[in-house]
C-alpha positions in Angstrom: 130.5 -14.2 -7.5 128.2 -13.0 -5.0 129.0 -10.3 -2.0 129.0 -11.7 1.1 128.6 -9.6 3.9 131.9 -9.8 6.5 131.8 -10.5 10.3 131.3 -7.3 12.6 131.0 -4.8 9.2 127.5 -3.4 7.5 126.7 -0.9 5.3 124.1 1.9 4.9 122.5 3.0 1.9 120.9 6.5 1.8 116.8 5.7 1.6 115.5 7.0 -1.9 111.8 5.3 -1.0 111.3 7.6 2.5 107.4 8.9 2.2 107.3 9.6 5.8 108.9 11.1 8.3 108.9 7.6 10.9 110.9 5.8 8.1 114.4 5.7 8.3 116.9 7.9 6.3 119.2 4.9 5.3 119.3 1.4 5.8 121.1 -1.4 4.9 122.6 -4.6 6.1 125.2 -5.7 8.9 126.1 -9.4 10.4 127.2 -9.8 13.8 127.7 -13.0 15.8 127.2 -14.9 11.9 123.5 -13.6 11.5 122.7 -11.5 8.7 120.4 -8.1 10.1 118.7 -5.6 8.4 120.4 -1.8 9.6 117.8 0.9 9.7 119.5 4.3 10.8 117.4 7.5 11.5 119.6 11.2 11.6 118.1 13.3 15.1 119.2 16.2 16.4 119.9 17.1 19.8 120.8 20.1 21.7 123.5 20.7 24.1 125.0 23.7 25.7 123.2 25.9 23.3 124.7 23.8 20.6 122.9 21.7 18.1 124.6 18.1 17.5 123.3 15.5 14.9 123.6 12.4 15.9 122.4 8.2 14.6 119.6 6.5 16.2 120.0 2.8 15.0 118.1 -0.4 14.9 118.4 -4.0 14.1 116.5 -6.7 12.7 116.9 -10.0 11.9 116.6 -11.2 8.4 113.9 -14.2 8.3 114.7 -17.1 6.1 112.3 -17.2 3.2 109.0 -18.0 3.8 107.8 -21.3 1.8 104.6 -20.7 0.2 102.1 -24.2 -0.6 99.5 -26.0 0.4 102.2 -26.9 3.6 101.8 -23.4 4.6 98.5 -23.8 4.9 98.2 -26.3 7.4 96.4 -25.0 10.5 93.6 -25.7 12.9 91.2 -27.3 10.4 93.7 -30.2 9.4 92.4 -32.1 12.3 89.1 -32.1 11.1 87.4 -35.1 9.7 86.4 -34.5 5.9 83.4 -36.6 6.9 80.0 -34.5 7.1 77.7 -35.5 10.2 74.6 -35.2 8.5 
């Protein structure tokens, strides 16, 4: 059986694949409001009172169905075109 995420919960994973210093130091997943988002969280640091406090920027993403990939994908601005050469 597969995990299903649970309504209002998520879960962070620490980020083994971080090469730079913009991507995030763990992500994961959370659904809220029965949508499915991907969880990126970033550890800063501020100061206060000549203390320094760590604190979690966070950000949310949807997760995009699947993208179906076929000749309907490809359907654009040329499907209007007549196949018919004018010369």
């Amino acid at each position: 059986m597969a995990y299903e995420q649970k309504e209002l919960t998520g879960a962070l994973f620490k980020n083994e694949e971080k090469v730079d210093e913009t991507h995030a130091d763990f992500n994961g997943s959370a659904k809220i409001g029965g949508k499915e988002y991907w969880l990126n969280a970033w550890v800063n640091v501020y100061e206060k009172d000549g203390q320094k406090r760590k604190y979690y920027k966070l950000s949310f993403k949807p997760k995009q169905p699947a993208q179906v990939q076929g000749p309907e994908s490809k359907k654009g601005a040329f499907d209007a075109m007549d196949d018919d050469i004018p010369f």
